[in-house]
C-alpha positions in Angstrom: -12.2 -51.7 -21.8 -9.6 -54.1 -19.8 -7.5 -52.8 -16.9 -4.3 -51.9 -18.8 -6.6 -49.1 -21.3 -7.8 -47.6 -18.6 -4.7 -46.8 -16.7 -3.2 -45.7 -19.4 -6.4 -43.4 -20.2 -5.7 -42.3 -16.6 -2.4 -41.6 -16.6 -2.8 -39.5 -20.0 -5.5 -37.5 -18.2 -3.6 -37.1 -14.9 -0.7 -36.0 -17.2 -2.7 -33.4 -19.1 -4.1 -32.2 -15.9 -0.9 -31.1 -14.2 0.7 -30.0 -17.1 -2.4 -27.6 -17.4 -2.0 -26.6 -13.8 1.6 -26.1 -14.3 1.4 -23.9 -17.4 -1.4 -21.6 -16.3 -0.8 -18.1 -15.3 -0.2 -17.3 -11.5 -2.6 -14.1 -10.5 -0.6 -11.1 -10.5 -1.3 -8.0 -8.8 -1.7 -4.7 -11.1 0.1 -1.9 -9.8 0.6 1.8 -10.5 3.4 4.1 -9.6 2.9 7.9 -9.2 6.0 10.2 -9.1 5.8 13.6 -7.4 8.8 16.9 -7.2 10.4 16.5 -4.0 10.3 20.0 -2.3 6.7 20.9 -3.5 5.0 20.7 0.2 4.5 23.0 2.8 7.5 22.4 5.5 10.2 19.9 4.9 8.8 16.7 6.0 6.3 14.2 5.1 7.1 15.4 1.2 5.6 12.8 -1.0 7.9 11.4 -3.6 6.4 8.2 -4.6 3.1 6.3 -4.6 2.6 2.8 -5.4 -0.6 1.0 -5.5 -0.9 -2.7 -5.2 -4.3 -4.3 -6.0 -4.1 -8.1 -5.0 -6.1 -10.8 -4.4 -5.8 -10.6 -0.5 -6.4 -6.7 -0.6 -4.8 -3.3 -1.5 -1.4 -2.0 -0.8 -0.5 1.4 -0.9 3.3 2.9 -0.4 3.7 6.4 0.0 7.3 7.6 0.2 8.7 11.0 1.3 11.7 13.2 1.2 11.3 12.6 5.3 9.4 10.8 7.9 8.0 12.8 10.4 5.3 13.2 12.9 1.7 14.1 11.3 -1.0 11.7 9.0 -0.8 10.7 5.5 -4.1 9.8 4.0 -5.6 8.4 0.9 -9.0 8.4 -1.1 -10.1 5.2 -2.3 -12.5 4.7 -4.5 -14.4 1.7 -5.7 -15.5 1.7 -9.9 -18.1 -0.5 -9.4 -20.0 1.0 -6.6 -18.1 4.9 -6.5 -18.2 4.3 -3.1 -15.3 6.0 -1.4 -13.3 5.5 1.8 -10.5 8.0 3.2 -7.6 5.7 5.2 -5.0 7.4 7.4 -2.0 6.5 9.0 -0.6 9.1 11.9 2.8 8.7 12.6 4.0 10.1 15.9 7.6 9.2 16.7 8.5 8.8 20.5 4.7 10.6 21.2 3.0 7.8 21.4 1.4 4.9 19.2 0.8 5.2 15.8 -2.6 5.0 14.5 -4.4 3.9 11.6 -8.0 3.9 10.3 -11.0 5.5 7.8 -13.1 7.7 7.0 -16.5 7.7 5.7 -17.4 10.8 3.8 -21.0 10.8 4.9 -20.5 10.0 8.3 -18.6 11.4 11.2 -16.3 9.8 13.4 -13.3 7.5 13.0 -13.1 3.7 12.5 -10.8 0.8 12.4 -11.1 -2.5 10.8 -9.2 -5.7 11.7 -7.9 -6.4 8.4 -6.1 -2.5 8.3 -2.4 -2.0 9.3 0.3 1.0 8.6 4.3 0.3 8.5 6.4 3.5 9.3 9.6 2.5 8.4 11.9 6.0 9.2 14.8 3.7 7.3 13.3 3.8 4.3 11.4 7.3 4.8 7.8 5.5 3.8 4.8 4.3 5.2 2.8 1.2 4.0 -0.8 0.7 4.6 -2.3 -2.6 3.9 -6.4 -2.9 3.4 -7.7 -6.7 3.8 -10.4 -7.5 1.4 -12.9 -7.1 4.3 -11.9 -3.4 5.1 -12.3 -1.5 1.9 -15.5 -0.1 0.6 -17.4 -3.1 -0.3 -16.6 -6.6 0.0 -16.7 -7.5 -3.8 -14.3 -4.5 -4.8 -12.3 -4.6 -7.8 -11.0 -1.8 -9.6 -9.9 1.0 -7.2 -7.9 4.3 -7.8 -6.8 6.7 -5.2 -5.5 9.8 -4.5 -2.7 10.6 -1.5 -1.5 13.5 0.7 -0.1 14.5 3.6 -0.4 16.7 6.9 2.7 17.0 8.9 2.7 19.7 11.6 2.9 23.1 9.8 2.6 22.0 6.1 1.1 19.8 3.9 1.8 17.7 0.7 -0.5 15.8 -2.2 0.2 14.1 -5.3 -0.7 16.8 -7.5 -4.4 16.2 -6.8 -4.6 13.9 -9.5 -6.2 10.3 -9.3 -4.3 7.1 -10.5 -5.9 5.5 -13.1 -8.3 2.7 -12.3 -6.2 -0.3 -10.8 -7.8 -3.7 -11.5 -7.4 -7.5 -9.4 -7.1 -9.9 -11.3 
């Protein structure tokens, strides 16, 4: 084959190569949206109206949003479908009290942990609280599909999501 083939071969292969690379689907995150009655807790604040559940490449996000934020924890079961493991996060919110917190559970052991890759956002503004698990922080490291299941425990009442699990929430 001379020179001038074999650029060409090249720059037809090259060509084909970014095309593919331009055409092919960018990961998306599947996400699931529970809706719950404002009003239905016990006391007026920390009412869950909303949950949203990001599963992403980078981790899980999960938005809980209220009638009100105000002092007191909101938590959430999650559960692996691979393994069934399961992890309880919380996020304690505690206005001008002092710092907020945020951390797991295990349900077989006793105590209170925190992982690097594990943050909350209050954000009184927006009356919500986002709590973003790394990769590294939920129940095993090659988790997949999760679900979970939220509430709340604000001083003198408390709030869930109709104890009901969302459906299984894959990464793609």
């Amino acid at each position: 084959m001379t020179r001038e083939p074999r650029r060409r071969l090249a720059a037809a292969v090259a060509a084909l190569t970014a095309l593919t690379l331009l055409t092919a689907p960018a990961a998306q995150a599947e996400s699931r949206t529970l809706r719950d009655p404002a009003g239905d807790a016990y006391g007026n604040r920390l009412d869950i109206t909303r949950v949203r559940v990001d599963n992403e490449d980078r981790g899980v996000r999960v938005t809980i949003s209220f009638t009100q934020v105000g002092k007191g924890n909101a938590f959430f079961s999650l559960q692996d479908r691979r393994t069934r493991e399961e992890r309880i996060y919380f996020a304690t919110f505690r206005g001008d009290d002092g710092p907020e917190k945020v951390g797991y559970l295990l349900p077989e052991e006793r105590g209170r942990f925190t992982c690097r890759g594990l943050t909350a956002r209050w954000s009184p503004r927006r009356d919500d609280v986002t709590v973003t698990i790394a990769r590294s922080c939920l129940p095993t490291p090659g988790t997949g599909a999760v679900r979970v299941i939220v509430g709340t425990e604000p001083p003198g009442g408390a709030d869930s999501d109709r104890t009901r699990r969302t459906s299984w929430i894959e990464r793609d």
